[in-house]
Each structure stands twice: as C-alpha cells, then as structure tokens.
C-alpha positions as CSV (number, residue, x, y, z in Angstrom):
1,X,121.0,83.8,115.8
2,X,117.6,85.4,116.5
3,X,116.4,86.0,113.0
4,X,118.0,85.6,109.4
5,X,116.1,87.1,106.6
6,X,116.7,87.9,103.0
7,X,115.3,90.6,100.7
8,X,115.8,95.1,101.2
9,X,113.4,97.9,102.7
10,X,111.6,98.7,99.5
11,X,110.3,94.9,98.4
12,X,110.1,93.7,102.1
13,X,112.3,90.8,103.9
14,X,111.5,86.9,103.8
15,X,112.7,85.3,107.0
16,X,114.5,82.3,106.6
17,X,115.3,81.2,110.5
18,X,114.4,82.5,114.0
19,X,111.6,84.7,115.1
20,X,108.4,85.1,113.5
21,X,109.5,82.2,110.4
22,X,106.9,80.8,108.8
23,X,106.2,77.7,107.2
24,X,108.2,76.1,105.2
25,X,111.5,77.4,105.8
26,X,112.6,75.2,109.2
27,X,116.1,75.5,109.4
28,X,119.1,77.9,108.3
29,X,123.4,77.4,108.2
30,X,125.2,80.3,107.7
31,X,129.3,79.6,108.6
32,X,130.6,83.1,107.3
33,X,133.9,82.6,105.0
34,X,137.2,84.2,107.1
35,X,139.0,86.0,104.4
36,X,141.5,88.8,104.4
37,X,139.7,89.7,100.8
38,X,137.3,92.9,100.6
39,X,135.0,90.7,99.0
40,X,133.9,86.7,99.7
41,X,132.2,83.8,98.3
42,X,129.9,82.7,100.5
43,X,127.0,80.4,101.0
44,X,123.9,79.6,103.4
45,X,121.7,76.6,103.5
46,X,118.2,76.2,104.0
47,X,116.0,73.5,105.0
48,X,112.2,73.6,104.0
49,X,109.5,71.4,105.1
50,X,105.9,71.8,104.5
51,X,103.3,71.7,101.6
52,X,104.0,71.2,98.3
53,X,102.6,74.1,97.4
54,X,104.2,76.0,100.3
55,X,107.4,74.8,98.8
56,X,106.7,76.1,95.5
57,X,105.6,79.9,96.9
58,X,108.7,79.6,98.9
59,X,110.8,79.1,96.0
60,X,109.2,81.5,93.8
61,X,109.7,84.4,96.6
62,X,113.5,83.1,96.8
63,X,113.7,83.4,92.7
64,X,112.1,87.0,92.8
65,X,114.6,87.9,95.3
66,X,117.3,87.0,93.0
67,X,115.4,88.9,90.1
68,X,116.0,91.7,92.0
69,X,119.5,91.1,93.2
70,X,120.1,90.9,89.0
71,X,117.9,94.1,88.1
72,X,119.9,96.1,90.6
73,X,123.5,95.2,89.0
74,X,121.9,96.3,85.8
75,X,120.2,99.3,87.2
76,X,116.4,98.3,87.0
77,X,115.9,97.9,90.8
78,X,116.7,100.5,93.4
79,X,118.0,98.5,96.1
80,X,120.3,95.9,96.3
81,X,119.7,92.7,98.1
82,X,120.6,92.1,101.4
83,X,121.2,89.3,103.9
84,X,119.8,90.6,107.5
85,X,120.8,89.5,110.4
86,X,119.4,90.1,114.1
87,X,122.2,88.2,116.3
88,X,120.4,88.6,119.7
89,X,116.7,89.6,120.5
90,X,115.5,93.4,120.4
91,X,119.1,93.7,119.1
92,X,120.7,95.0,116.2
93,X,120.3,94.3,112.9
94,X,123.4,93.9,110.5
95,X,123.2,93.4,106.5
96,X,125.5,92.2,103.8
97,X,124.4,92.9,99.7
98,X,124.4,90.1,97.8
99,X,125.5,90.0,94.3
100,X,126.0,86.6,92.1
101,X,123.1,84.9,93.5
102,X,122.3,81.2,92.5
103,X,120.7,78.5,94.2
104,X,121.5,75.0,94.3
105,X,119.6,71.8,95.4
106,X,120.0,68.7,96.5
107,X,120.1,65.6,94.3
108,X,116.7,64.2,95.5
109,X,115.0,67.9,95.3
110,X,112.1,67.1,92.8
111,X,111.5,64.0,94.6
112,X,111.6,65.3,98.3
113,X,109.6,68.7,97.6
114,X,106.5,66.5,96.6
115,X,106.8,64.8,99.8
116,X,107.1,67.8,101.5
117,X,110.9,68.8,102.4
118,X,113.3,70.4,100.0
119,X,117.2,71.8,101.2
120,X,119.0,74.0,99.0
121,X,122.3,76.3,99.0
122,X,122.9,80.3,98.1
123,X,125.8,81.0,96.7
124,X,126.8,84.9,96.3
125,X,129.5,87.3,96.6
126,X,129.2,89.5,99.6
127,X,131.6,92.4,101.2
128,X,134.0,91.2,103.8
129,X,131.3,92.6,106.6
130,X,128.5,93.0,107.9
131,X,126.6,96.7,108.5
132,X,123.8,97.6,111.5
133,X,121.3,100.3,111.0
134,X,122.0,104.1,110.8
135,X,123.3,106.2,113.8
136,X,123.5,109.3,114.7
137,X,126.6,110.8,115.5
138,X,126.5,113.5,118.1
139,X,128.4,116.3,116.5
140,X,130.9,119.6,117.6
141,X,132.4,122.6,116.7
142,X,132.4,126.4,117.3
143,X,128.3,126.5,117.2
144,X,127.8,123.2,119.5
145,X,128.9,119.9,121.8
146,X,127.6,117.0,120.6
147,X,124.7,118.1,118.9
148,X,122.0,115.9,117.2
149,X,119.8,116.7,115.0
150,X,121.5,119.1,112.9
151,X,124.9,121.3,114.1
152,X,125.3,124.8,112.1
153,X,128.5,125.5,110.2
154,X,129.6,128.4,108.1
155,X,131.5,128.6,104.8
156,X,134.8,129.6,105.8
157,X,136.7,129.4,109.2
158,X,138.1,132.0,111.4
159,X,138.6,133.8,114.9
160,X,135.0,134.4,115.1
161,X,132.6,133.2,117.2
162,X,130.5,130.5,115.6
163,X,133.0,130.7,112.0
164,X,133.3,127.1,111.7
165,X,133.3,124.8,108.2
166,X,134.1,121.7,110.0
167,X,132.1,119.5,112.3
168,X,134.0,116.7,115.3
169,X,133.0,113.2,116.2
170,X,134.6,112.1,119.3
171,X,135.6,108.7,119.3
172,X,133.4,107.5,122.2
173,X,130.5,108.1,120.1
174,X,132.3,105.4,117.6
175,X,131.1,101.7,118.4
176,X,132.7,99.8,115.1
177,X,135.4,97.2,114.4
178,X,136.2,98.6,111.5
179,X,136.0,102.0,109.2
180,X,132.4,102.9,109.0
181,X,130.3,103.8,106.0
182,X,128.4,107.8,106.5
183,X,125.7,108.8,105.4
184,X,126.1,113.3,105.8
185,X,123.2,115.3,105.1
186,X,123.9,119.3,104.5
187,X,121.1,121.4,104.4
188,X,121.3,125.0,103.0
189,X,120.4,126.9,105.5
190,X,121.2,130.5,104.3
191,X,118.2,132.3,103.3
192,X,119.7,133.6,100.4
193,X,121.7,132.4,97.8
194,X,122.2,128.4,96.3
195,X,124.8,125.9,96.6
196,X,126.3,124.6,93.5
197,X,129.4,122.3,94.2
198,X,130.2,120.9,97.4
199,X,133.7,119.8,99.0
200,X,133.2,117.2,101.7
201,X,136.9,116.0,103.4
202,X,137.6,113.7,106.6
203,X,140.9,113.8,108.9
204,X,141.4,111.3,111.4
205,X,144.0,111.3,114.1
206,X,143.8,109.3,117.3
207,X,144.3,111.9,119.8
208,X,144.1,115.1,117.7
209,X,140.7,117.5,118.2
210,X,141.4,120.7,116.7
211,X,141.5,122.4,113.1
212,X,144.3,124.8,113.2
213,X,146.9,123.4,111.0
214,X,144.0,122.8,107.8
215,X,143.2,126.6,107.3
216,X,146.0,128.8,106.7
217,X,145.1,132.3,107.2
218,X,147.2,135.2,104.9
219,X,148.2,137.5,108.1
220,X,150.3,133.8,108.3
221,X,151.5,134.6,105.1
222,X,154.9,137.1,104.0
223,X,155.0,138.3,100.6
224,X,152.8,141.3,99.6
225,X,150.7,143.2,101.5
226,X,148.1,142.6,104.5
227,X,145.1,144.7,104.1
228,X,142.2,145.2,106.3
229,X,138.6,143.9,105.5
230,X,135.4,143.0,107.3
231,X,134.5,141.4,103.7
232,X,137.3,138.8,104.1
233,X,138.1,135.6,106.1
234,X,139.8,137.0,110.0
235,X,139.4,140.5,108.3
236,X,142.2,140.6,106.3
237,X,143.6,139.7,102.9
238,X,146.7,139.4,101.0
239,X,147.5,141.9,97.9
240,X,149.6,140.3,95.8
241,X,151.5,142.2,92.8
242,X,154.3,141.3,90.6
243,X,155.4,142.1,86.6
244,X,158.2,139.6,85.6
245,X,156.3,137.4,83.1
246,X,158.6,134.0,84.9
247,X,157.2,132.1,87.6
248,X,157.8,134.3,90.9
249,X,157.5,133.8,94.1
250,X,154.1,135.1,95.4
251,X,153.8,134.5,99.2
252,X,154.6,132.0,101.3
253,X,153.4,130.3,104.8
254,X,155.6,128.5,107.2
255,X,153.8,124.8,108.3
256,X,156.0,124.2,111.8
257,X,157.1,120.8,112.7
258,X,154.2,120.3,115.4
259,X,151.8,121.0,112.5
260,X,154.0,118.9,109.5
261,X,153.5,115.6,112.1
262,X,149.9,116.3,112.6
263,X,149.5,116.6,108.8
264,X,152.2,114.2,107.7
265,X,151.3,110.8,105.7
266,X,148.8,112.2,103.8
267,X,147.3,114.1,101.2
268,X,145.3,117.6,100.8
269,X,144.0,119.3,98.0
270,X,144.7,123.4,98.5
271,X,141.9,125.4,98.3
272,X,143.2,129.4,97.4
273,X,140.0,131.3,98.2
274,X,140.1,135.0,96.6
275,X,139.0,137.9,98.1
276,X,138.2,139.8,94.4
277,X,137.5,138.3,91.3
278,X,140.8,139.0,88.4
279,X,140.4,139.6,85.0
280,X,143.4,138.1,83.4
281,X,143.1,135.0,80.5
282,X,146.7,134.1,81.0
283,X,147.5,134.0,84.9
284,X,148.7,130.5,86.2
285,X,149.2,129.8,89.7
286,X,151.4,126.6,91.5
287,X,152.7,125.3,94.8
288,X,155.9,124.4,96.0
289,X,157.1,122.4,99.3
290,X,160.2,124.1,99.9
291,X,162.8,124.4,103.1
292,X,164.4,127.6,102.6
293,X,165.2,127.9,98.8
294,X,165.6,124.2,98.5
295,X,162.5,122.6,96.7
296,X,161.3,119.0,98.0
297,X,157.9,118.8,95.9
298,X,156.6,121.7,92.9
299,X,152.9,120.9,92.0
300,X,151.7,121.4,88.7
301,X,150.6,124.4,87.4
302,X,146.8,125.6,87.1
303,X,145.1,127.8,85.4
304,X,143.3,130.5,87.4
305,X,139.9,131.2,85.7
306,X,138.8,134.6,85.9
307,X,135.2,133.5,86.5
308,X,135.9,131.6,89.6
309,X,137.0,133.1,93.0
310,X,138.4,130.0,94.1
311,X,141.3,127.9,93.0
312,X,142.0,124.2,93.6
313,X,145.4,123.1,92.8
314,X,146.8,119.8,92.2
315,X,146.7,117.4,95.5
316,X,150.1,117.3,97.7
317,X,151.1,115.2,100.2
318,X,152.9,116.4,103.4
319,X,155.8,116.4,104.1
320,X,156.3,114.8,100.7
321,X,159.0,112.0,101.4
322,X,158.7,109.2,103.9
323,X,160.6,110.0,107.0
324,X,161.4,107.5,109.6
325,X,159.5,109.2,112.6
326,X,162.5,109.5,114.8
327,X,162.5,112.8,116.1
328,X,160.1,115.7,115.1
329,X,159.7,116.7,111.3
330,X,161.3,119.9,110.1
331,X,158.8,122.8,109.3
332,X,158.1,123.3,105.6
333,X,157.6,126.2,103.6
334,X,154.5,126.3,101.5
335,X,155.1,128.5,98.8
336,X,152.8,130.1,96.3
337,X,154.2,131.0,92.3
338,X,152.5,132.8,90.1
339,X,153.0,133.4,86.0
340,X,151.7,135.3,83.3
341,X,152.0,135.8,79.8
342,X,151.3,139.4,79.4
343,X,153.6,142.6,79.7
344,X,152.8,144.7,83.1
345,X,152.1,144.1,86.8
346,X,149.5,141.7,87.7
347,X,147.8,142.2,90.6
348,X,145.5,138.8,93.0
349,X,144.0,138.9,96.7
350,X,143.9,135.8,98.0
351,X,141.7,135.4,101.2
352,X,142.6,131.9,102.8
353,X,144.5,128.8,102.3
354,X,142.6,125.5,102.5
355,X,144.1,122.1,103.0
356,X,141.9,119.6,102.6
357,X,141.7,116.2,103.4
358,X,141.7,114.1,100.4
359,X,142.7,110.1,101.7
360,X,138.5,110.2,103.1
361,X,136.9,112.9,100.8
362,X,134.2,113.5,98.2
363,X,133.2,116.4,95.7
364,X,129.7,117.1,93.7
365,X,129.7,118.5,91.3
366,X,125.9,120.6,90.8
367,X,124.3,120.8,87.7
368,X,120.7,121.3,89.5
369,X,121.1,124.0,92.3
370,X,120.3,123.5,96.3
371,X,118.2,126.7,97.5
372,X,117.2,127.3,101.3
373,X,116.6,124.2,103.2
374,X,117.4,122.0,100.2
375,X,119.5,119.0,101.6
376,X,122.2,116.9,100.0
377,X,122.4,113.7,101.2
378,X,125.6,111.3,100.8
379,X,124.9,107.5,101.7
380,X,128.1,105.8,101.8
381,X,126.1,102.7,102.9
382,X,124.0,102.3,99.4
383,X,126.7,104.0,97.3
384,X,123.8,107.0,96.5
385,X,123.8,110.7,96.8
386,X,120.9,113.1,96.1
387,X,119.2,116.4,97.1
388,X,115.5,116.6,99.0
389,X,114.1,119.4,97.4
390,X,112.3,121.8,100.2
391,X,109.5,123.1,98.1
392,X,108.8,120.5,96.0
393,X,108.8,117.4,98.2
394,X,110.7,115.5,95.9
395,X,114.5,114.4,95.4
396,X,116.8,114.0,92.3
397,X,120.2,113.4,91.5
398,X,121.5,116.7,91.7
399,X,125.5,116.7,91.3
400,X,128.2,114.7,89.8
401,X,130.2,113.0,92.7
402,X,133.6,112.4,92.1
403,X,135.7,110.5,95.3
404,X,134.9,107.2,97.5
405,X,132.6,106.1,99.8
406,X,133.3,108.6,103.2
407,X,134.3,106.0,106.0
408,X,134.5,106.8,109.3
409,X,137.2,105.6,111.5
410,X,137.2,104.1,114.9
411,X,138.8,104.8,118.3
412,X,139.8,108.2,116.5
413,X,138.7,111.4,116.6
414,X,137.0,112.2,113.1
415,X,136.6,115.7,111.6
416,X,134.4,116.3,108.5
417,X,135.5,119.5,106.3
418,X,133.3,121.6,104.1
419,X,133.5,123.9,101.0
420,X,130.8,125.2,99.7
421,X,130.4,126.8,95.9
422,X,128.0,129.1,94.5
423,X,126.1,129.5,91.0
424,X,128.5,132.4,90.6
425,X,131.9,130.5,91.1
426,X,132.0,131.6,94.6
427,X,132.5,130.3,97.8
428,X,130.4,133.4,100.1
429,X,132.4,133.3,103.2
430,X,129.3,134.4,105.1
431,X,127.1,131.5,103.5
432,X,125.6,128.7,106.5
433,X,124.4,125.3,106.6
434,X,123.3,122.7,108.9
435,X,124.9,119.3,109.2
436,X,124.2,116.1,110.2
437,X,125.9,112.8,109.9
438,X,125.2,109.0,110.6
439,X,127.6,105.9,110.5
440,X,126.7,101.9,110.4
441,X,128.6,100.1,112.8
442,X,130.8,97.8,110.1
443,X,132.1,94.4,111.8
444,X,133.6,91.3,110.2
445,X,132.1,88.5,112.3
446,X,128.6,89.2,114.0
C-alpha cells in the first residue's frame, strides 16, 4: 500500500503509513473484514515511535479526527471521516467513512509513550467498500456521443431532432466491481423560465441502448381523438371526453411483448403529461394492466389537481406477476380510467405517457427555485444535494429529495431519465438543460 491516511477534504488528511509519513507514525495494519454485510466492523493498527511530545500531538490530531467523525453523526461537521487509501503510486485513491470511532491501546501505553513508542487500534464501522475519486462519465443522446463536460437535453422526448430527456452511459466507460455511487449535475439552461421539482430515474439493461418503450406517445394510444399541435409532444394530443359519472375507460396503449421483456422485473412511476390545464375539483384518474378485458394489476386512484398539468400515479410494476422467462411475455394493455362526481361530459388532453424508472430514482422537491444556469447537484457519494446559484455565487439546500442514493451499474448500459417541473405546475415541453454526471469506482477489496 503506497499511502494510508485518515481525516476528509475540508480539515485535511493525516497520513498514517507510506509516502510522505512523518514522524511518529512508523507502521500501519489494515486486514479488511470479508463480510457479505453492507456494513463492517473493522480495525487498523498503528505503530508510533518518536518524541514524547510527538506522540502526544499525534494523538491529539487522531482525537480531533474522531471529534469530527462524532460532530458529523450529529450534524455539526460537514464531512464525514474517511479512511484513504492510495494502493499503488500516482494511482488512485479510494475512501471508506468511518462512523463509531474509538481507539484502543496497548497495556504498557503510558509507560512505552514516555520512552518513545506507543501502538494502538481503531475500531469503527465502515461500508462494505471502498470508493476512488469522481469521474466523468462520457455521456449520449439525440444532441451528442459521449460528451463531457455537459450534454444538452430537453423536457420531453419525441421524433425531433435533438428532443431528448434522457442521457446514455455505455458500459465501457464503467470501470467498477460493484454499483457505483453518482454524483448528476443539471443546469438550467433555458433562458427563460425556473425549475421547481425535478424527476431523476435510471434503467439498466445489459445489452439494451435505446428509449422507446419508456415514453408512450398518444398517436399510440385508441380511445378519443388525435388532434394536431405544434404545442404538444410529436405534434399531437389526445382529446378525451366522456359523461358517465363510473370509472370508464379513457384510452388505452398496447406495451408488445418485445417491449414487456425489456421493461419487465421492475417498477415505473407513470407520468400523464397534459396538453391543457382542466378545471374540474372532482376528476380522478387510474391505471389498469389489463390483457383484453381481463385485469392483472388496477392502481390506485389519484386525484387530478386542476393546478397542475401533470399527473403521477401510483408506481406499477411490469408485467405485474413473476413469469418464468420461458418464451416471450404476452403484450399488455395499459389502460387509462377516469371518474367524476359531477353531472355532464368531462373533457382532458393528455400529451404523453411517461414510465419512469423507479428501482434507481430520485425526486426534489423545490421550495427555492433554479433560474438560468442555476445547477442542482446530487452526490450520491456524500449523501448531499444542493443548487449553485449563478448570480449569487453561493449554494443552498434547495429541494426536498425524496428516493436513494442513484447507483450506477456496471458492465451495463445505464440511462438517466429526466422530468422537469415548473413554478406553475408545469412541465414546458420546450424547456432545456445541460447534464453532466460522475460515478466513483466502488470495489470491495482494494
């Protein structure tokens, strides 16, 4: 091992073994715990020789370390502490946070550290791996191959040129052992207009590149009527009208078998973008997973808000039952209900079906808004999201994020999914943003 050190990026890092130690640490064991466990016990032991007093500073730099490592569960230190490791020369380094920290000593400590030589144990609780520094991830989609430093994407995807709200990571780009903590930065590029709430997702297939069976576009759809628009997502939307006050049938969209296998094992949360805002206080909207007219999965109902122009129902998993992967799944039938109170025909435009990815996924909610070039960043690594603000140089917790940390898999291709809201309960098809994302390489032995 070329270097061992202890301590985080804000207070600085005491070397304990390897290049550039000073006196008195000499000597450093560290014999990893194996463990199938997300989290270990584990321990490293140092041997100091030197001064008295050298000892004594030594230990009083280990003890502040600690200090730290006990603020930061208690939320009065920013940073956690880490273990850093540098395996081989000029090489990578790779951390571990530490939490439970305690030393131990030897029997004969006060007696050996006035002559000059002291050896003591850590003991913590660490994650079941080790992390290197941030990456970037080359990056692709409609606007860009593998693109660094910042790949465009708009708020809606379509037949267009350049309509894209997802970003690709190709596997070769993917140097890990194990799933790999992000950290996603999305700037708001559109000159106009903020960003409220954001709706991050991440599919991961290994030999699956493309985005077609996630966005389900209404000329797809039967049930109502298909009308023209250069306002709405591929130029069209879906008119839907009905008057019985039951749950009806709205529209439906066929997922065929190719698509069902692509999608199958996992769970999505539908996003129903509208095309025009409604007015009605008593209109409530579910999904059904149906084969013909028999029903295999009815989601619960939502209410549609009349001051939103979007619609998340409740998360469904596709196809909903375990199959045995035999032969090709049947296509399902997605179908949409709809139900109302009041006497007289109701009338919604729905503008695009969303499915997205909810087993890797994350929401924030805003209750500060991002203007133009304001950036939200996600770090999966330290478990902390913010927004750089442009103007004022400064960053704050802007959002309330709901989800888990967003890992990144390996030897698979990755695709990261966006949805972007508005101050106005919107989600401005036309509205851009520029993306970039980095990943730790995550392994359990260095």
């Amino acid at each position: 091992m070329n270097q061992i050190a202890l301590g985080d990026a804000v207070s600085g890092w005491l070397v304990l073994a390897g290049h550039s130690v000073a006196a008195p640490f000499k000597r450093a064991s560290f014999s990893p715990v194996l463990s199938s466990q997300p989290s270990v016990a584990d321990q490293l032991s140092l041997s100091l020789e030197g001064s008295p007093g050298q000892i004594s500073a030594s230990l009083a730099a280990l003890d502040k370390v600690r200090q730290r490592s006990l603020a930061y569960s208690q939320a009065g230190y920013p940073s956690p502490q880490y273990l850093r490791f540098q395996p081989s020369s000029g090489g990578a380094f790779f951390y571990t946070p530490l939490s439970d920290l305690v030393f131990e000593f030897n029997s004969n400590a006060y007696a050996s550290h006035l002559t000059g030589s002291l050896f003591l144990t850590l003991h913590f609780i660490r994650p079941n791996w080790f992390d290197s520094d941030p990456i970037e991830l080359p990056l692709t989609n409609r606007n860009g191959t593998r693109i660094t430093g910042g790949l465009a994407i708009k708020n809606h995807t379509d037949y267009h040129p350049g309509h894209d709200s997802s970003v690709l990571i190709d596997p070769s780009d993917i140097e890990s052992s194990l799933p790999a903590p992000l950290r996603i930065e999305l700037n708001n590029s559109h000159a106009t207009g903020d960003v409220k709430d954001i709706f991050i997702g991440l599919y991961h297939h290994p030999s699956y590149d493309d985005d077609t069976p996630f966005f389900l576009q209404v000329s797809d759809f039967i049930g109502g009527s298909l009308l023209f628009s250069e306002s709405a997502i591929n130029d069209h939307f879906r008119r839907l009208a009905w008057s019985s006050s039951s749950w009806s049938a709205l529209s439906s969209c066929t997922l065929a078998g190719a698509d069902v296998a692509l999608l199958a094992g996992r769970s999505y949360r539908p996003l129903l973008r509208l095309f025009s805002s409604h007015a009605y206080s008593d209109l409530y909207l579910k999904i059904k997973l149906q084969k013909g007219s028999l029903v295999l999965w009815e989601g619960d109902a939502v209410f549609c808000d009349p001051s939103y122009r979007y619609l998340f129902l409740p998360p469904l998993r596709i196809p909903p039952h375990h199959l045995l992967n035999e032969l090709q799944p049947h296509h399902i039938d997605l179908v949409l209900y709809g139900q109302h109170e009041t006497a007289g025909t109701y009338q919604l435009d729905i503008d695009q079906l969303y499915l997205l990815p909810l087993d890797t996924s994350a929401s924030f909610l805003g209750f500060f808004l991002m203007e133009h070039d304001d950036v939200l960043i996600d770090d999966s690594f330290r478990g902390i999201h913010n927004v750089h603000y442009s103007v004022l140089g400064s960053e704050t917790v802007a959002h309330l994020r709901q989800g888990g940390p967003m890992l990144i898999s390996p030897v698979e291709y990755n695709r990261l999914f966006f949805a972007l809201g508005s101050s106005l309960n919107a989600m401005p098809f036309a509205r851009s943003a520029s993306v970039r994302a980095y990943y730790r390489k995550r392994v359990r032995l260095l």
